[in-house]
C-alpha positions in Angstrom: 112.8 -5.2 -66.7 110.1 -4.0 -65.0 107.2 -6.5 -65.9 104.5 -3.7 -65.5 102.6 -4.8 -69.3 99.7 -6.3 -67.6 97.9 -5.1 -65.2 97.6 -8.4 -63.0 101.1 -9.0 -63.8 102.2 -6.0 -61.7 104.6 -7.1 -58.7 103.0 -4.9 -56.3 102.4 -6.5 -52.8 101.6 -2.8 -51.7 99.6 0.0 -54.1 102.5 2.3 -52.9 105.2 0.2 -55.3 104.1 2.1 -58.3 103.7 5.0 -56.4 107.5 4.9 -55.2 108.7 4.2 -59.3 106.8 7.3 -60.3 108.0 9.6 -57.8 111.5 8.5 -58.5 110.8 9.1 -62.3 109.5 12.3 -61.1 112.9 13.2 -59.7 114.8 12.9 -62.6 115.1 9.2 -62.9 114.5 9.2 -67.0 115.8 5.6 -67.7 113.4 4.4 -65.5 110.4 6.2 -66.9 111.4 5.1 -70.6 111.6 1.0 -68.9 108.3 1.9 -66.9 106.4 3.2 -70.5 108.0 0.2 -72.4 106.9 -2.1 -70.1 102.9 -0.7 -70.8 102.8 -0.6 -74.6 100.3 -3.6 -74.2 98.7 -2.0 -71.4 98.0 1.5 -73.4 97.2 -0.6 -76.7 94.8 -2.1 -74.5 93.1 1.2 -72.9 93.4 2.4 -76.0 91.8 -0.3 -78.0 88.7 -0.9 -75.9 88.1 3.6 -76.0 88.0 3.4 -79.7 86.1 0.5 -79.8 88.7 -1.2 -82.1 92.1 -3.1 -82.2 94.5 -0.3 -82.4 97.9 -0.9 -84.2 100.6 0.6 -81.7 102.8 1.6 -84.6 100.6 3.6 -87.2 97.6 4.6 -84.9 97.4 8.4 -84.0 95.1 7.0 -81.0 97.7 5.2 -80.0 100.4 8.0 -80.3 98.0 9.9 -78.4 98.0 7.3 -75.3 101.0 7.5 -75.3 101.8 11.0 -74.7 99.1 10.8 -72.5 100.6 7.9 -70.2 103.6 10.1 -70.5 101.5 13.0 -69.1 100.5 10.5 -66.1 103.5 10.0 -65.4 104.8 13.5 -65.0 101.6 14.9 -63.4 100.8 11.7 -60.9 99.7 12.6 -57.3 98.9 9.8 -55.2 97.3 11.7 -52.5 95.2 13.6 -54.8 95.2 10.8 -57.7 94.8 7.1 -56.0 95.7 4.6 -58.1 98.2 5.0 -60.6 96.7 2.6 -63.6 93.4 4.1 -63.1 94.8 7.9 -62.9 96.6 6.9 -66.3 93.6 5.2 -67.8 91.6 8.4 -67.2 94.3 10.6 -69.0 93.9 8.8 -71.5 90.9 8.6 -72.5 90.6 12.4 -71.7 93.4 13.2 -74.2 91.8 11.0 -77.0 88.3 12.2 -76.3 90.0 15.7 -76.7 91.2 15.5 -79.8 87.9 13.9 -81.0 86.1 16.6 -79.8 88.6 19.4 -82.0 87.5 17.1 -84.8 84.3 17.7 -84.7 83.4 20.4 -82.5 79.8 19.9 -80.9 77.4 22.4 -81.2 74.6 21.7 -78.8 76.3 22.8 -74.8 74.1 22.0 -72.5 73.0 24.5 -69.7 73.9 23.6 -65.9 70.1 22.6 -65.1 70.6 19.6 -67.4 73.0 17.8 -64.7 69.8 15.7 -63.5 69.2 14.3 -66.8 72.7 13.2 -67.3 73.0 11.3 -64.1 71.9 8.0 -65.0 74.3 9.0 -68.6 75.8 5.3 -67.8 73.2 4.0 -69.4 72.3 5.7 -72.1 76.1 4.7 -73.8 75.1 2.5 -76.8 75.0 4.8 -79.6 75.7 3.8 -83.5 77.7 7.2 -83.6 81.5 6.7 -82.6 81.8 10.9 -81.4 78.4 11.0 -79.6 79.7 8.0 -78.1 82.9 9.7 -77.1 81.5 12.8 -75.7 78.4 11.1 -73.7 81.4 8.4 -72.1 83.5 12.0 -71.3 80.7 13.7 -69.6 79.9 10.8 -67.6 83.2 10.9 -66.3 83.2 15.1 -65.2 80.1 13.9 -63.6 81.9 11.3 -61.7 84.7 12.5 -60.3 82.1 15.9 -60.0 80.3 14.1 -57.9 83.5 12.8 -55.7 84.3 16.3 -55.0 80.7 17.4 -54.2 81.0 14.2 -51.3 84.1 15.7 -50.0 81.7 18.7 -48.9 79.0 16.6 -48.0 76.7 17.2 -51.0 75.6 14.7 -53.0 73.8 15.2 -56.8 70.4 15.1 -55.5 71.3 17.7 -53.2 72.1 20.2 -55.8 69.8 19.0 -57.7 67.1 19.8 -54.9 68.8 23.0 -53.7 69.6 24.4 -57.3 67.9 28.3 -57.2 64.8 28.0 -59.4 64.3 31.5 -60.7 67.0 32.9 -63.3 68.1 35.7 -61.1 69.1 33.9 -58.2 71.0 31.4 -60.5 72.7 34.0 -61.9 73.3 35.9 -58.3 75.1 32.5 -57.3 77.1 31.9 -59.8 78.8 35.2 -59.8 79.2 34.4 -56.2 80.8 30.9 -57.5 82.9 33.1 -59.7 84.4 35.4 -57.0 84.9 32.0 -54.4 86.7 30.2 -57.4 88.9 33.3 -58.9 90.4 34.1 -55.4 92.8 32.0 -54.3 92.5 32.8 -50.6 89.0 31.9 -50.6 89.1 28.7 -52.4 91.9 27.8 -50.3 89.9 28.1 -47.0 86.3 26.6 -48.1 88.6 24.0 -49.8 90.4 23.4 -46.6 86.8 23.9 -44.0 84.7 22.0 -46.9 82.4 24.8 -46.6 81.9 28.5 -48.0 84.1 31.4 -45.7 81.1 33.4 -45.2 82.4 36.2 -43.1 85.6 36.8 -46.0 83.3 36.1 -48.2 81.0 39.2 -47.2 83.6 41.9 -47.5 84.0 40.8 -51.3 80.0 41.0 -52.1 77.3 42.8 -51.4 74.6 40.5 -50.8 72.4 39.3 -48.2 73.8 36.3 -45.9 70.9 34.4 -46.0 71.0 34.1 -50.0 74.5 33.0 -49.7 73.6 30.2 -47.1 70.4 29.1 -48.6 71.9 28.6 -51.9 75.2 27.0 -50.4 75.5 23.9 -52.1 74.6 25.2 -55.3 77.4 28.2 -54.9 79.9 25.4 -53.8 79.2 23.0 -56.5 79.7 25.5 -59.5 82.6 27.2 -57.6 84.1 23.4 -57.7 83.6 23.3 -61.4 84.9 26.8 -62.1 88.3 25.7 -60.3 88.5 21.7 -62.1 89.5 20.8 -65.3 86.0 19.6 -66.3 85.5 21.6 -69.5 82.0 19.8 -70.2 81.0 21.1 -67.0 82.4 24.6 -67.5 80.7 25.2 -70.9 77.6 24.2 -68.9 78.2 27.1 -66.6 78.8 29.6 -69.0 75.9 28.2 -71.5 74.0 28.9 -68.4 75.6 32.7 -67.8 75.1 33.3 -71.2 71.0 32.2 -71.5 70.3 33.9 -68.4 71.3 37.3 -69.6 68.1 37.2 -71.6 65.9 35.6 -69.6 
C-alpha cells in the first residue's frame, strides 16, 4: 500500500517521489493509479469537506463524487514543471470542479467588467459571507486572481502595474484588447512573447495596423489580457468580454 491518505503521512524524502508515481500512472501504470486514489479517499473527503464547509459522506455525497473525478483529473493532467506540487495541483482541481458545478446551479448574473480587478484584490478578505454560492464564487475568483497574478510576475508585471497602466479611455481599451485577441489566437505569437516574456513587436506589426507606440505604451495591459484569453480562468474571461461587450456602446 501506498500510505499516501494523509498528507504528512506521505513517505516523500524528495517532492519528486510523487512526481515519479504519477508519471508512471501516466504511462499506463493503472493498478497503480487505482492504489494511489485509494490511498487519498481521506485526503479528498478532507479537501472536500473543508470547500463545502461541511462533513462530507464519501459514499452518498455528489461533492464527493465530484473530488473524485477531479483527483482523477489530476492525475491524468499533472505537470510538474508547469504544476509544482502535486497535493496542491490536486487540491486546486478540485475545488475548481466543485465550484463548477455550483456555478451551473445557479448561474450568476452580475459579470464583472475587467476594470474591476483592483477591487477584487484584497477578495481574501472579504470571504465570510452567510451565502454558501457567493461564497463559492468570491473563493474561485480569488484563485484566477492568484495564479493570474503568478503569470503576470513571470513577465515582470505585477497587479498594480496593470492596474496603473490599464488604458483609461474606452477606445484605447478596446484597441488593446483586440490586440490581446490577435497575440492570444495565434499560436506563433503566443509562443514567442510566451517564450521572450514580452510582446513580438516587429511580428506583431505585420498582423495590425496600429501605431508602435500604442502597442508599447499599453504593454502590460495587452500582455495581461492576452494571458487571460490563452488560461483557463473563465471568471477572468467573462470579465474581458463583459468589458468588449460595454465598450461597444460607450
Amino acid at each position: 500500500m501506498l500510505k499516501f491518505g494523509v498528507r504528512n503521512k506521505i513517505d516523500l524524502d524528495t517532492k519528486n517521489s510523487i512526481a515519479e508515481i504519477v508519471k508512471k500512472i501516466q504511462a499506463g501504470d493503472k493498478n497503480l493509479k487505482e492504489e494511489l486514489i485509494r490511498d487519498n479517499i481521506p485526503h479528498i473527503t478532507r479537501v472536500v469537506s473543508n470547500i463545502v464547509g461541511t462533513y462530507v459522506d464519501n459514499k452518498n455525497s455528489e461533492e464527493y463524487s465530484i473530488g473524485l473525478t477531479a483527483f482523477n483529473e489530476a492525475i491524468d493532467k499533472y505537470d510538474e514543471k508547469r504544476n509544482g506540487d502535486f497535493f496542491k495541483y490536486s487540491n486546486m482541481v478540485i475545488k475548481h470542479r466543485i465550484i463548477d458545478k455550483k456555478r451551473k446551479d445557479k448561474r450568476h448574473s452580475d459579470v464583472l467588467p475587467l476594470s474591476s480587478i483592483e477591487d477584487n484584490c484584497n477578495l481574501s478578505y472579504q470571504l465570510s459571507t452567510s451565502n454558501s454560492y457567493n461564497q463559492f464564487e468570491k473563493i474561485e475568483l480569488k484563485e484566477e486572481l492568484l495564479s493570474f497574478e503568478s503569470s503576470l510576475n513571470e513577465y515582470g508585471i505585477s497587479m498594480q502595474d496593470l492596474i496603473i497602466s490599464s488604458p483609461k479611455h474606452a477606445d484605447s481599451r478596446r484597441q488593446c484588447i483586440k490586440i490581446a485577441r490577435i497575440i492570444a489566437e495565434d499560436e506563433q505569437l503566443f509562443f514567442n512573447m510566451d517564450r521572450k516574456k514580452c510582446i513580438p513587436l516587429s511580428d506583431l506589426l505585420k498582423m495590425v495596423k496600429v501605431n508602435q507606440k500604442t502597442i508599447v505604451r499599453n504593454r502590460k495591459f495587452i500582455i495581461a489580457v492576452s494571458l487571460i484569453l490563452r488560461s483557463n480562468l473563465d471568471d477572468l474571461k467573462e470579465m474581458v468580454t463583459h468589458t468588449e461587450r460595454r465598450q461597444q456602446y460607450e
